[in-house]
C-alpha positions, 0 to 999 in steps of 0.5 A, a space after each residue: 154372221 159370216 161364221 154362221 153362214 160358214 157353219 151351215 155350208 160345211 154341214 150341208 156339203 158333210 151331209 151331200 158327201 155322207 149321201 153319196 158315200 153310202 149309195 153303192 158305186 156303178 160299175 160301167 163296163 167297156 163291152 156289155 155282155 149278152 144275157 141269157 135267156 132261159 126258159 124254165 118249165 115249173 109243176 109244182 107239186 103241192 105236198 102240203 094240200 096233199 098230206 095236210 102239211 110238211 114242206 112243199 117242194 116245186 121241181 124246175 127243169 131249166 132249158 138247154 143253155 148254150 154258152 157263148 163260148 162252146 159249141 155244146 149244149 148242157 141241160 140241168 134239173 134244178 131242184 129248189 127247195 131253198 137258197 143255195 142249190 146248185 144246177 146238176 147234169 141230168 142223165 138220161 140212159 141211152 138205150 142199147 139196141 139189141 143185136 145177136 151175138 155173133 151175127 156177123 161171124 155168122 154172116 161171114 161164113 154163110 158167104 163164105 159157103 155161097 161164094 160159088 153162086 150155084 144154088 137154084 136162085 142163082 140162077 133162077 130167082 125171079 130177076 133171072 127169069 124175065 126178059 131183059 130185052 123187053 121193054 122197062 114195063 113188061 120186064 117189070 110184069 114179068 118179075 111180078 108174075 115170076 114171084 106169083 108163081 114161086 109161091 110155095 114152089 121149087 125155082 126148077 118148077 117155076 123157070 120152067 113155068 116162065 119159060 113157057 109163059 114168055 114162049 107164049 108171049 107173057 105181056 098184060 095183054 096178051 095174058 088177058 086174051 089167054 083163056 083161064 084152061 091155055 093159062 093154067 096149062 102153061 103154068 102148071 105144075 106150080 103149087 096152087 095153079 088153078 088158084 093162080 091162074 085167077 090171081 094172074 088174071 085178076 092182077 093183069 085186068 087191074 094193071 091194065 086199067 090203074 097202071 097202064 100195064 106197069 106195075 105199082 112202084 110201092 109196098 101199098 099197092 103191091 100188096 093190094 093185088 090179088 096173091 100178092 104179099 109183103 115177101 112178093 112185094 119187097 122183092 118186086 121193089 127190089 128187083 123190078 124197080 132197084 128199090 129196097 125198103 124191106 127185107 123179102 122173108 121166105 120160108 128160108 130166111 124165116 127158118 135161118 135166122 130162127 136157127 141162127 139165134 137172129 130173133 129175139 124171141 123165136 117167131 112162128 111167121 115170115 112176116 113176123 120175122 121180117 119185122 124183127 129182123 127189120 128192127 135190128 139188122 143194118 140196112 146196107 144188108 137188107 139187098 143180099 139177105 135174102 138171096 143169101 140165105 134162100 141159096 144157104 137154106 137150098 144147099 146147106 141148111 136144109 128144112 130137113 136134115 140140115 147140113 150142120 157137120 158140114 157148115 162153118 157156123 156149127 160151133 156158133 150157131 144155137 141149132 147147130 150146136 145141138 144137132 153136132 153134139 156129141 158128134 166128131 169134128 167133120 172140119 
């Protein structure tokens, strides 16, 4: 008896240790880690429902994962159509902003040539034409009026023009009690000046009433004023608020940078080589670049028989290359 109830013992225990034998041992570890949770984006592109069979492939792009142990993030495009893929970096190509070639030689020269400062806008742009005695409010009026009045006219012409407005007493109030015939006298002989003198008075009658006789202090509503465009108004922001959020393209600047080689494509418009112009030039460069090449356009690179034997930039510059071919080094 006892032997039997031995037996039964022994093979229930042999039985207890064969289970527990063939169970897999857990493991306990002393810190657990943290698990990564990755979300993962899946299309499906069902190849078989398309063609009417073949294999069907799902394309998974994984998530940028970051390790615990790097500061760097890594994403991965997972293709799977089985067991046993492997995780492949994704290269995406950066794309390379387009920029001139010798741009900034070029640029280089040009100040070298204007390092006098003695071109008309030196010394009669429409910063230097206001009273910088007048109150913050007519002073900025009055660099608005100086650039009305520079369109499509010499600086000589439009100094002269300041001077007698501001004799006259150049304030919005006093422009408004200033009759059409006085105005337009005094302004004359700017380009267009009969045209101007409406342009003024409407510009006046809406700073009075919307602006408390200032000016607008943005592009929008710069450009809202009667004669007022995109190459007045970031100028006005530049000059008469210290702002710049654009570069004031003139028939100089647009002429210029055409023959530099400065556009991608050769432009017909200022405001369409502003815009081009804008897409790849630093913005650091933006203030200077237009009194710059205003004062280069007036003395050196003329809109007619330009000065290219003379200029620093003849061997790298497109269009001076041409008109010096051929010709003796005048260096």
């Amino acid at each position: 008896m006892n032997t039997r109830l031995t037996r039964s013992l022994a093979s229930k225990l042999a039985q207890k240790v064969g289970q527990v034998s063939r169970e897999e041992p857990r493991m306990i570890s002393a810190k657990p880690k943290k698990r990564q949770h990755i979300k993962i984006q899946s299309k499906v592109a069902d190849t078989h429902s398309a063609i009417g069979g073949g294999d069907q492939q799902t394309t998974k792009t994984a998530a940028p994962i970051k390790s615990e142990d790097s500061d760097h993030s890594h994403t991965y495009t997972v293709s799977k159509r089985g067991v046993g893929d492997v995780p492949v970096p994704s290269t995406k190509s950066k794309k390379i902003k387009w920029e001139p070639t010798s741009w900034k030689q070029q640029l280089q020269n040009i100040k070298e040539m204007r390092l006098k400062k003695d071109a008309p806008v030196d010394v009669m742009g429409c910063d230097k034409l206001s009273d910088e005695n007048a109150t913050p409010e007519v002073y900025r009026y009055q660099v608005l009026l100086s650039l009305m009045l520079s369109s499509q006219t010499k600086d000589q012409v439009t100094s002269a023009a300041m001077k007698k407005l501001r004799s006259h007493g150049c304030t919005v109030d006093h422009i408004l009690k200033t009759s059409d015939k006085k105005l337009g006298e005094l302004i004359y002989p700017v380009s267009f000046y009969k045209r101007k003198v409406e342009f003024i008075k409407r510009t006046s009658k809406i700073l009075k009433d919307t602006y408390s006789n200032d000016i607008p202090n943005s592009i929008q509503d710069l450009c809202a004023l009667p004669g007022v465009g995109p190459k007045m108004a970031h100028l006005v922001m530049k000059c008469a608020w210290d702002t710049v959020c654009g570069i004031g393209v003139d028939t100089h600047v647009h002429r210029i940078t055409n023959r530099l080689g400065w556009m991608r494509k050769p432009t017909k418009l200022p405001e369409q080589t502003r815009v081009a112009l804008e897409d790849w030039l630093p913005r650091d460069y933006w203030r200077d670049i237009n009194g710059l090449l205003v004062g280069f356009g007036q003395q050196t690179c003329l809109p007619v028989n330009p000065r290219c034997a003379t200029c620093l930039n003849r061997a790298i510059c497109p269009y001076g290359r041409q008109a010096t071919r051929g010709k003796k080094d005048c260096g």
